[in-house]
MDAnalysis code that builds the backbone (N, CA, C; Angstrom):
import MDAnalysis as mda
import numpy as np

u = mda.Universe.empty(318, n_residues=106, atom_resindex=np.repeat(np.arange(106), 3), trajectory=True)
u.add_TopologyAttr("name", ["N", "CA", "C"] * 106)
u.add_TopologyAttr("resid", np.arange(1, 107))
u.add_TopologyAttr("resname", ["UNK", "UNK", "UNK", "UNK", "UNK", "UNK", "UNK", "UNK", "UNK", "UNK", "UNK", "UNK", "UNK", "UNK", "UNK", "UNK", "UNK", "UNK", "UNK", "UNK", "UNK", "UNK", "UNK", "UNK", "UNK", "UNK", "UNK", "UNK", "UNK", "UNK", "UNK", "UNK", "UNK", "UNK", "UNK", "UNK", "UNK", "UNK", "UNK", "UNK", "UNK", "UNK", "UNK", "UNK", "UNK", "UNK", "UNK", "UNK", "UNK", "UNK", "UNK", "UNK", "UNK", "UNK", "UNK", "UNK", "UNK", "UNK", "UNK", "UNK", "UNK", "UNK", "UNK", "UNK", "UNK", "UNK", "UNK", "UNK", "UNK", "UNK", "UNK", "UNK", "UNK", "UNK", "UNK", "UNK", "UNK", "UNK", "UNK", "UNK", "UNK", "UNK", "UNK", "UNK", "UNK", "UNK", "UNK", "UNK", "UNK", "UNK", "UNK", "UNK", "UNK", "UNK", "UNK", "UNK", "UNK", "UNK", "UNK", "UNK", "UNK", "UNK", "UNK", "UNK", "UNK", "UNK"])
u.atoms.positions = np.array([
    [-7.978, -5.215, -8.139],
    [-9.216, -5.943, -7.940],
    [-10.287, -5.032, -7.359],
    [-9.917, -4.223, -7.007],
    [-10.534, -2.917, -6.451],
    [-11.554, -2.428, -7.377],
    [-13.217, -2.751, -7.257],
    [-14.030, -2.309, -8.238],
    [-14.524, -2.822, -8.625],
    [-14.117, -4.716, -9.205],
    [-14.735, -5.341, -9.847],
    [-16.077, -6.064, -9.266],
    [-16.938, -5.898, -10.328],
    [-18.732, -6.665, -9.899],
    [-18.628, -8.033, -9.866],
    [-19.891, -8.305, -9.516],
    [-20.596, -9.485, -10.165],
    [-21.455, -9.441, -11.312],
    [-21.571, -10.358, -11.900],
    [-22.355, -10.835, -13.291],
    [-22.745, -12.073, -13.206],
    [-24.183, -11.775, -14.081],
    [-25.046, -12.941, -13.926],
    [-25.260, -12.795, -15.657],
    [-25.126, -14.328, -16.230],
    [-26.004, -14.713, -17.601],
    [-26.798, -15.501, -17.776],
    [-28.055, -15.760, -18.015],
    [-28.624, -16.685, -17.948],
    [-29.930, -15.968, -18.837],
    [-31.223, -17.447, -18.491],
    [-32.920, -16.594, -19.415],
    [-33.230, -15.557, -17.904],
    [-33.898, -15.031, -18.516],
    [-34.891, -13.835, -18.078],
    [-35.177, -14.244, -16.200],
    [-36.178, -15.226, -16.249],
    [-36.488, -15.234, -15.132],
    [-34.564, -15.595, -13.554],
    [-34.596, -16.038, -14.476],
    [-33.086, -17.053, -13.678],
    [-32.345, -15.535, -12.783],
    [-32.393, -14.585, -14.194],
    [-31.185, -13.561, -13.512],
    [-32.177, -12.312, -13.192],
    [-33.130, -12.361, -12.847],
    [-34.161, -10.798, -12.205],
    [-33.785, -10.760, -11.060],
    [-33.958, -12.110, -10.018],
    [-33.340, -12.142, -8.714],
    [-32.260, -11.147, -8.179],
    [-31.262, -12.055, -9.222],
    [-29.616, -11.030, -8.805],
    [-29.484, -9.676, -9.336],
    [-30.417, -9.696, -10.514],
    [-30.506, -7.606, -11.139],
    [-30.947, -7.124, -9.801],
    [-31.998, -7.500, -8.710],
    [-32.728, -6.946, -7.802],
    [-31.477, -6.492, -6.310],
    [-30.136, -7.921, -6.535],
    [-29.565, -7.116, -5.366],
    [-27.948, -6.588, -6.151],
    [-28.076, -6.039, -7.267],
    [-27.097, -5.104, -7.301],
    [-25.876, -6.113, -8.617],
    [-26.553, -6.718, -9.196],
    [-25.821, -7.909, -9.537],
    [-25.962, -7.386, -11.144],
    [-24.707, -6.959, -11.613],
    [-25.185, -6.937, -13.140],
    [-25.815, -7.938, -14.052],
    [-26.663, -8.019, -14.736],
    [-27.684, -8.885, -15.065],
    [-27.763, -8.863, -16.621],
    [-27.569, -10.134, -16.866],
    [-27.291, -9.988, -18.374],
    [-28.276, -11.135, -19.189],
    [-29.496, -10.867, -19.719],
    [-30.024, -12.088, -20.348],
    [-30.160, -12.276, -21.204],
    [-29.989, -13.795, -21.665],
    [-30.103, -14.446, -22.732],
    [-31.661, -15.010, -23.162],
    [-32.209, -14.552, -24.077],
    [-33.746, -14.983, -23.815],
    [-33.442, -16.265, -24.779],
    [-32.348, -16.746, -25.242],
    [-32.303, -18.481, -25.499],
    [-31.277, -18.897, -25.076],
    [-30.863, -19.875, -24.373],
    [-29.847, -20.297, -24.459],
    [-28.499, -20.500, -25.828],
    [-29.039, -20.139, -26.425],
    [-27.940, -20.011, -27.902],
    [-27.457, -18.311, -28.022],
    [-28.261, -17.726, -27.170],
    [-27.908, -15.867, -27.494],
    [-26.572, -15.512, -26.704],
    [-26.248, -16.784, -25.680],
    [-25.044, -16.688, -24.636],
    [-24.051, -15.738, -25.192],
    [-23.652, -17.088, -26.606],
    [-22.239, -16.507, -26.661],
    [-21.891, -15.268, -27.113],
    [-23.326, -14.814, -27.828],
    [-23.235, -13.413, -28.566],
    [-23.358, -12.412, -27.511],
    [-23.575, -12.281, -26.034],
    [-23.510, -12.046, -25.034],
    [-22.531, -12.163, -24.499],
    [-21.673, -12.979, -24.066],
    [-20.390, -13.161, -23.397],
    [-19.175, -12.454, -24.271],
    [-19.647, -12.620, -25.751],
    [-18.794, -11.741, -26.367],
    [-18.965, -10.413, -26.369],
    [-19.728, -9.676, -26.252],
    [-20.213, -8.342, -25.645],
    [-19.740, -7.957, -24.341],
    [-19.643, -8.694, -23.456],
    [-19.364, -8.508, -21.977],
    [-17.891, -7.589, -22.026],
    [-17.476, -6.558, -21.015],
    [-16.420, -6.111, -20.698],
    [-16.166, -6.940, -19.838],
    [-15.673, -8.539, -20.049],
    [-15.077, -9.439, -19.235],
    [-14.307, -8.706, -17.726],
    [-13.174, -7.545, -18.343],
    [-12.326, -7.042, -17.469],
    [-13.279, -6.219, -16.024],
    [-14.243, -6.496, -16.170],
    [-14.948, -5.749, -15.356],
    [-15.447, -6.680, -13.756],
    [-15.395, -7.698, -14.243],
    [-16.326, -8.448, -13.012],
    [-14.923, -9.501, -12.490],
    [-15.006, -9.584, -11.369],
    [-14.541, -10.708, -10.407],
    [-15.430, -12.322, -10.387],
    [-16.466, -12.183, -10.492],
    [-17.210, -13.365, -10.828],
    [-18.520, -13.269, -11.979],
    [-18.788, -14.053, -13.044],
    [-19.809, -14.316, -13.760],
    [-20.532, -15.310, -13.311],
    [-21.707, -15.786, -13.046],
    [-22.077, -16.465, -13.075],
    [-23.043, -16.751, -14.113],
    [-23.241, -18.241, -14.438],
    [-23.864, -18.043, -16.015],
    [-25.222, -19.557, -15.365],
    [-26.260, -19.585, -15.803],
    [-26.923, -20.889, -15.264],
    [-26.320, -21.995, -16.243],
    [-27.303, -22.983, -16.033],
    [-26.229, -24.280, -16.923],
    [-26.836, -23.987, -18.241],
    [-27.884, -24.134, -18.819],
    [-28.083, -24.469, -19.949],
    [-27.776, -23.059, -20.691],
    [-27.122, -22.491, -20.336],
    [-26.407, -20.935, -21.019],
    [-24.753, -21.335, -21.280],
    [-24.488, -21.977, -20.135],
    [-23.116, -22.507, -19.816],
    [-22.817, -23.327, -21.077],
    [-23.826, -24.547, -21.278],
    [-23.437, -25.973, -21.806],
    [-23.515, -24.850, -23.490],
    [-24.166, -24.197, -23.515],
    [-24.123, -23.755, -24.987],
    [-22.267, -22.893, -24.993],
    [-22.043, -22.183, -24.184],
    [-21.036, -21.561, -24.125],
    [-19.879, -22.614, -24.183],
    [-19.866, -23.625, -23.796],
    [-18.873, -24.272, -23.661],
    [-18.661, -24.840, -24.685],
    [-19.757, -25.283, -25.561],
    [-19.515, -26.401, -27.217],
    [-19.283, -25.031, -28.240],
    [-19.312, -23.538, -27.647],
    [-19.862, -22.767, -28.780],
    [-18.770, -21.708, -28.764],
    [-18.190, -21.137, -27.491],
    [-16.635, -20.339, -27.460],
    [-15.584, -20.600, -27.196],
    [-14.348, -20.803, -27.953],
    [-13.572, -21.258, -27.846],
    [-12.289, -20.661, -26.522],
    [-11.813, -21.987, -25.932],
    [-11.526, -21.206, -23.969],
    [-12.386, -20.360, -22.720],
    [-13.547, -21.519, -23.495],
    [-14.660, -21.046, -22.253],
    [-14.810, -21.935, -21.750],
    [-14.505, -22.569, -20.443],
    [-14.754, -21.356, -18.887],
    [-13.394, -20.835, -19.426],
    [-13.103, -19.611, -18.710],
    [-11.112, -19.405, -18.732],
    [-11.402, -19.843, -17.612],
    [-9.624, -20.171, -17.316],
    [-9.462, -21.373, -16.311],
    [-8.347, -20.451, -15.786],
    [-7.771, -19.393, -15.885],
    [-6.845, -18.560, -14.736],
    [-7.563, -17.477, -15.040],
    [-6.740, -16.681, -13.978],
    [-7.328, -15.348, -13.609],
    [-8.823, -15.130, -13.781],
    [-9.421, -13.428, -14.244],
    [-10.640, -13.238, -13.562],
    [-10.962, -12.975, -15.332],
    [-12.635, -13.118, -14.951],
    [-12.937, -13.705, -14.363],
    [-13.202, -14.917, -13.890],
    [-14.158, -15.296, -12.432],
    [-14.626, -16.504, -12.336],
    [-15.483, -16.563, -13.156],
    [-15.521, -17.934, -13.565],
    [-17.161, -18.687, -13.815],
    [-17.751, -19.273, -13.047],
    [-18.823, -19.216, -12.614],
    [-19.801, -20.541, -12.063],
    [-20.827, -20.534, -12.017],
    [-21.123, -21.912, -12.738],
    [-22.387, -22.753, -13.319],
    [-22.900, -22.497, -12.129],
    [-24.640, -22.379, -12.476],
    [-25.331, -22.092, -11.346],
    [-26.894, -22.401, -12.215],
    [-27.747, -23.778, -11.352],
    [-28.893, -24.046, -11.606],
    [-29.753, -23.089, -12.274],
    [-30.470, -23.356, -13.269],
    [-31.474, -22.144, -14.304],
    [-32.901, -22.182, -12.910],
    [-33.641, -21.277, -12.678],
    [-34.932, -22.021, -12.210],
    [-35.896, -22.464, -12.377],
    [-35.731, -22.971, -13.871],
    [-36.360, -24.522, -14.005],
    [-35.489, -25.675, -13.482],
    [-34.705, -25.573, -12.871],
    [-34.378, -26.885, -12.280],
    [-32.758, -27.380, -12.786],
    [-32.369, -27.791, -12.050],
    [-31.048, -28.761, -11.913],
    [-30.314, -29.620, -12.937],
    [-29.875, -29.398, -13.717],
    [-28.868, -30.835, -14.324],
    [-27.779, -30.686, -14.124],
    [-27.511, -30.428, -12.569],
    [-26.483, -31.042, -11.537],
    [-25.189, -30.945, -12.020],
    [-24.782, -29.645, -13.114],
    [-23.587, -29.582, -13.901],
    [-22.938, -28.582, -12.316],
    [-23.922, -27.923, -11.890],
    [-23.718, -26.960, -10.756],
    [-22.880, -27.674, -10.056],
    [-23.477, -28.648, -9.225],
    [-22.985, -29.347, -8.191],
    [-21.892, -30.094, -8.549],
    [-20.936, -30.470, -9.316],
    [-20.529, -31.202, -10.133],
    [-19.286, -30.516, -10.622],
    [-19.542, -29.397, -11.177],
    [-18.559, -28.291, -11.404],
    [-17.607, -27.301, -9.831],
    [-19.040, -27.380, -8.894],
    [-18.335, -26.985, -7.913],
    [-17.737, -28.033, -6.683],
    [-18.000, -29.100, -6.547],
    [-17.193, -30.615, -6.501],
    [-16.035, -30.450, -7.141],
    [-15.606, -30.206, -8.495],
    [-14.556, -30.372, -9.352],
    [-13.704, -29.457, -8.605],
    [-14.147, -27.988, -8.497],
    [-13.498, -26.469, -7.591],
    [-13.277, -27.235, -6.489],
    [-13.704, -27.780, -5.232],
    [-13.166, -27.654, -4.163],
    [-12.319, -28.659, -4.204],
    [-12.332, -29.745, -5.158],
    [-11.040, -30.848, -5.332],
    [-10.246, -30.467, -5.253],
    [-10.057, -29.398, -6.558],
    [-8.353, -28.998, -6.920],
    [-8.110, -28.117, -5.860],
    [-8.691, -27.057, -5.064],
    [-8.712, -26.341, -4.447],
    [-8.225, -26.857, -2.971],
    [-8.555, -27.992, -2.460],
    [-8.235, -28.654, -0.935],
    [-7.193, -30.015, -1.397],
    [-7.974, -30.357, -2.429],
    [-7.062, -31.641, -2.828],
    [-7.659, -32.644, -2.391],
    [-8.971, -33.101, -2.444],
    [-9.615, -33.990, -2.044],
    [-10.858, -34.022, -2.139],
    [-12.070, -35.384, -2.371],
    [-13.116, -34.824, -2.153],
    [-13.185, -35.132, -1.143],
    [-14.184, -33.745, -0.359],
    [-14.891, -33.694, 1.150],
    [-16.068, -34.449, 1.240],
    [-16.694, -35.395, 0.122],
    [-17.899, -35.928, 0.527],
    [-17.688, -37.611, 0.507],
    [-16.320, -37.789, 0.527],
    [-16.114, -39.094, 0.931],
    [-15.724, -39.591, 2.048],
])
């Protein structure tokens, strides 16, 4: 595990932020360019991807065993900054379920 980055996919503005602190930065200037992107990626390289949602929701109807669901890397959905459709919050709700075994906001 020794080595591995972070990664960011998402549009243009979403991932400049994280290019700025060291964050490999990968953009999709449509949400449909994802998967031709994720398939490019040296997956084996990063410990976490993070992808925003509307990059995500295309990845998910569009590559087949996307999110992977063991080993590395992570995925996580993470708000575009235009704004929220709460797949974020929702997805990471789902993570700390299986993860503690409960939800914490009840």
């Amino acid at each position: 595990m020794d080595g591995l980055k972070l990664a960011m996919l998402g549009g243009r503005t979403s991932t400049l932020g994280f290019k700025a602190v060291g964050v490999e930065a990968f953009v999709a200037p449509l949400p449909e360019d994802g998967p031709r992107i994720w398939r490019e990626m040296d997956l084996s390289r990063y410990a976490v991807v993070m992808v925003t949602e509307p990059v995500f929701e295309v990845l998910e109807r569009e590559v087949p065993g996307f999110p992977p669901h063991a080993g590395l890397p992570v995925v996580m959905v993470i708000p575009a900054v235009t704004g929220s459709r709460e797949m974020a919050v929702s997805r990471m709700r789902e993570r700390v379920q299986k993860a503690v075994g409960a939800d914490l906001e009840k």
